[in-house]
N, C-alpha and C positions, 0 to 999 in steps of 0.2 A: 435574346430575340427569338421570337417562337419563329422558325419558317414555313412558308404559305408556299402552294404548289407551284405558280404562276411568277414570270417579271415580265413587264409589256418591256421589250428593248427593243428601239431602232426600226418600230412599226413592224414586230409580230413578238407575239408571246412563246415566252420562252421557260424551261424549267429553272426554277430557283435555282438548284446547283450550277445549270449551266450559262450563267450572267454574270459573263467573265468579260474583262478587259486583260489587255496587254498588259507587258512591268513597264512600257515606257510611255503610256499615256500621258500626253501632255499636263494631262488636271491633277495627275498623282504628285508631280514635278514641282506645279507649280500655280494651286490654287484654282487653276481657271476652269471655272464651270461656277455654275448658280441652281438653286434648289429651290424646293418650295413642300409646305406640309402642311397635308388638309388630314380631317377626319371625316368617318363617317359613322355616325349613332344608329343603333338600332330603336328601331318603330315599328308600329303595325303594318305600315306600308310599305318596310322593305330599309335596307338599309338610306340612309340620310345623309348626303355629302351635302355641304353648307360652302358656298360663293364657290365653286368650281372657279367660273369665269375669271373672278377677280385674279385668283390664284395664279390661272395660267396667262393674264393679262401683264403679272405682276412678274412672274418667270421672265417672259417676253421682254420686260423694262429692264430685270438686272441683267440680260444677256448681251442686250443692245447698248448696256455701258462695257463688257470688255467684247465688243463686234462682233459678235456673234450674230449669226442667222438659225433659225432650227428652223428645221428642216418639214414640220409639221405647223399645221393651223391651229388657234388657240380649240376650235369644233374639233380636230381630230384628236388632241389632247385631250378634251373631256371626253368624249366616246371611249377612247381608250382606257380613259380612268374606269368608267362606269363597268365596264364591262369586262377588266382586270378584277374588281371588286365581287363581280358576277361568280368568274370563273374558280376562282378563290373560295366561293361561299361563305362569305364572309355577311356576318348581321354588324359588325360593328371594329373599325380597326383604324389605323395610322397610314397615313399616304404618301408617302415619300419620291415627287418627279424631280428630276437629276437632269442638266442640259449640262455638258463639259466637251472640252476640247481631245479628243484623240488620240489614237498612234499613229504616226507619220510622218513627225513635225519635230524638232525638238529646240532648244533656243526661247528666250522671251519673246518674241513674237509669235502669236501664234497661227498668225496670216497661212491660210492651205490647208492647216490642221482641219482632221474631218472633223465634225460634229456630229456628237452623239447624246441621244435621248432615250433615258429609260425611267419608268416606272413602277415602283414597287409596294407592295402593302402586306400588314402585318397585324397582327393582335395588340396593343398597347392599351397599358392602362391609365393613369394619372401618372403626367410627368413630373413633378411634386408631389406626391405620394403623403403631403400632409395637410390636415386643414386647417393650419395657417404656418406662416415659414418666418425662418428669424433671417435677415441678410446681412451680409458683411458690405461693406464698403471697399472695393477691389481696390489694390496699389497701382492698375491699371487702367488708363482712362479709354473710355468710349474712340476709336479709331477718330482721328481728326478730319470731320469734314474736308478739309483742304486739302488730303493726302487720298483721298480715292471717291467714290461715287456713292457715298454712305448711306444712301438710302437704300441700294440696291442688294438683293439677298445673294450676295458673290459667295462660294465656295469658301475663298481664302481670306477672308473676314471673319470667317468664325474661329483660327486661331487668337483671337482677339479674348472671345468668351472660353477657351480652352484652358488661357492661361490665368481667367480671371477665377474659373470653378475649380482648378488644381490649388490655389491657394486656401481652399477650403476643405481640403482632404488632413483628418487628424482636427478637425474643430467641431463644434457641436448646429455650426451655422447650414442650413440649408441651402443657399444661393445665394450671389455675390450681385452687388449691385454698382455699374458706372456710373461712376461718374463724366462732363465732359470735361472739354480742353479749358473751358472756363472757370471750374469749379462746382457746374451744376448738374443737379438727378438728371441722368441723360435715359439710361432704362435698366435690365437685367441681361445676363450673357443671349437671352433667347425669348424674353420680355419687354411689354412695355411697362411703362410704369403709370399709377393714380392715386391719387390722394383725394381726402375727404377734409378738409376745415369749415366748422362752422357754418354748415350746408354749399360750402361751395368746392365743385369738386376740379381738380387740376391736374393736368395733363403736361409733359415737356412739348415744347410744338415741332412741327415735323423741320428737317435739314441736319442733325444730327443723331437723329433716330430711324429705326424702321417704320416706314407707313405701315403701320400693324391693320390687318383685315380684322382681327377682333378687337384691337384698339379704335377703327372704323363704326364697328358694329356696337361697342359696348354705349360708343357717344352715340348714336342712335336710341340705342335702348331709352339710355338716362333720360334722353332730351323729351321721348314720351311719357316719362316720369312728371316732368317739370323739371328737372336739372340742366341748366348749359354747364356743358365742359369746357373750361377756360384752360385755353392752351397759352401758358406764360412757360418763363426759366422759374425754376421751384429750386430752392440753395436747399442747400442738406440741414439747417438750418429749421428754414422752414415743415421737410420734410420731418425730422426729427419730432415736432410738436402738433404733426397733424392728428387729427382726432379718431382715421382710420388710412388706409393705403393696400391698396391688392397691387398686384400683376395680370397681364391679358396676355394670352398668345393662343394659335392656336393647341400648340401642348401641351402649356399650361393652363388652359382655359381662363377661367377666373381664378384667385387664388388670394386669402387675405394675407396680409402681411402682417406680424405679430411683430418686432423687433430689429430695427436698424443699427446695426454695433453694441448690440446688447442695451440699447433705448427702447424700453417698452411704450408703442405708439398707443394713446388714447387709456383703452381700460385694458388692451390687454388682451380683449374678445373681439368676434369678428363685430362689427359694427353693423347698425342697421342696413346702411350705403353698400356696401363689400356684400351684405348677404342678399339682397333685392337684386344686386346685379348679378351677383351670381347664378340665381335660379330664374330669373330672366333672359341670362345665356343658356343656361340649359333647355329653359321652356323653346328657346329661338332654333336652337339647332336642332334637336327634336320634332321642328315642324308642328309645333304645337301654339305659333303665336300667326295667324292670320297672315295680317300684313309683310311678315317675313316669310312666309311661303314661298316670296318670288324667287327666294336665294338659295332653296333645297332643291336638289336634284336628287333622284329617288334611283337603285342599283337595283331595280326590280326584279327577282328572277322567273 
């Protein structure tokens, strides 16, 4: 991690070394806090953060599933982003806001604990670092809907995907892929998932998965393509014999998928489908497609 001079925390900017918590922070303890990660692309007109709003909308929803209030408006959220970005000098990086429960509290409930909010940004590159990825099939399933608030981006959810990408250390596999409690492609430790058959492209539907902003975005694209994204349960099965398959996240952006358990999907290359949308997302968050202009916010300095 390169570090950047600035972290917005708890409404003022403060220096990277010193955006410290306590050792008995409630969230270190025990999960509870929720996150969220945007980028911002350099452009002629200044760096490019893509759906702010959603983002801190989206913060807003997993906070208010373990009751949390923050303490800030989704406006002073982005202000703060934009202008963390500013201070930083930054043309282009990773955005990491953080809403967690405090020091002052200790016990499973976290009723009184303060609530605290900070913001931070950094240089990052491609989070998949290949142009196309082989996945495993994790021996752990996608968290069950009916054991927590599964849509929502909670902190202590992602030992979920922690233990799914550790079983991939010592193999030659890229990223691990869930499945759910039923058997079916649910997503990636930190992705969603799509597939391509026979021009029809297919999506897991949302209640077991993350509402992905660029799984949002990418069915947008498609659909000015000519493409509906049909959101059914897709068995591994099915998966298995699609004729192409990416990943969406904001990290991972677009990313094709080459091989599921050592099943090489379709030819093997990135497919037409996977490559259209890929530079479709790039052209979109670039601020280079028109109609998506409404979703860039510009860190002008």
């Amino acid at each position: 991690m390169e570090p950047t001079k600035y972290i917005w925390m708890d409404g003022e900017f403060v220096l990277w070394e010193e955006a410290k918590v306590h050792a008995l922070t409630h969230a270190l303890h025990y999960g509870s806090g929720a996150f969220e990660g945007l980028r911002a692309y350099e452009t002629p007109e200044g760096p490019a953060l893509f759906r702010v709003q959603e983002h801190f909308e989206r913060l807003f929803y997993s906070t208010k599933a373990i009751g949390m209030e923050i303490p800030f408006s989704v406006e002073e959220l982005e202000e703060a982003t934009l202008e963390l970005v500013r201070r930083n000098e930054l043309e282009h990086c990773y955005i990491r806001p953080l809403a967690f429960y405090g020091y002052g509290k200790m016990g499973l409930n976290p009723t009184d604990a303060p609530v605290q909010v900070m913001i931070a940004c950094w240089p990052w590159g491609a989070y998949l670092p290949h142009e196309m990825v082989d996945l495993k099939v994790s021996s752990y399933i996608r968290i069950h809907p009916k054991s927590t608030v599964a849509d929502a981006k909670i902190c202590g959810h992602y030992v979920n995907s922690i233990l799914a990408v550790r079983e991939l250390i010592g193999t030659d596999f890229h990223e691990a892929l869930f499945l759910d409690y039923e058997g079916n492609i649910a997503e990636g430790p930190g992705e969603n998932f799509f597939l391509v058959k026979g021009g029809t492209v297919k999506t897991p539907p949302l209640g077991n998965v993350l509402a992905g902003i660029t799984r949002e975005t990418v069915m947008e694209l498609l659909k000015g393509e000519g493409y509906t994204t049909v959101e059914a349960q897709i068995s591994l099965e099915e998966a298995l014999e699609a004729d192409e398959a990416f990943f969406t996240g904001t990290a991972a952006e677009v990313t094709p998928i080459r091989s599921i358990d050592g099943k090489i999907l379709g030819s093997g290359s990135i497919g037409p489908v996977s490559q259209m949308t890929k530079q479709l997302y790039f052209d979109t968050v670039r601020g280079k497609k028109e109609d998506f202009r409404k979703y860039i916010s510009f860190a002008r300095r």
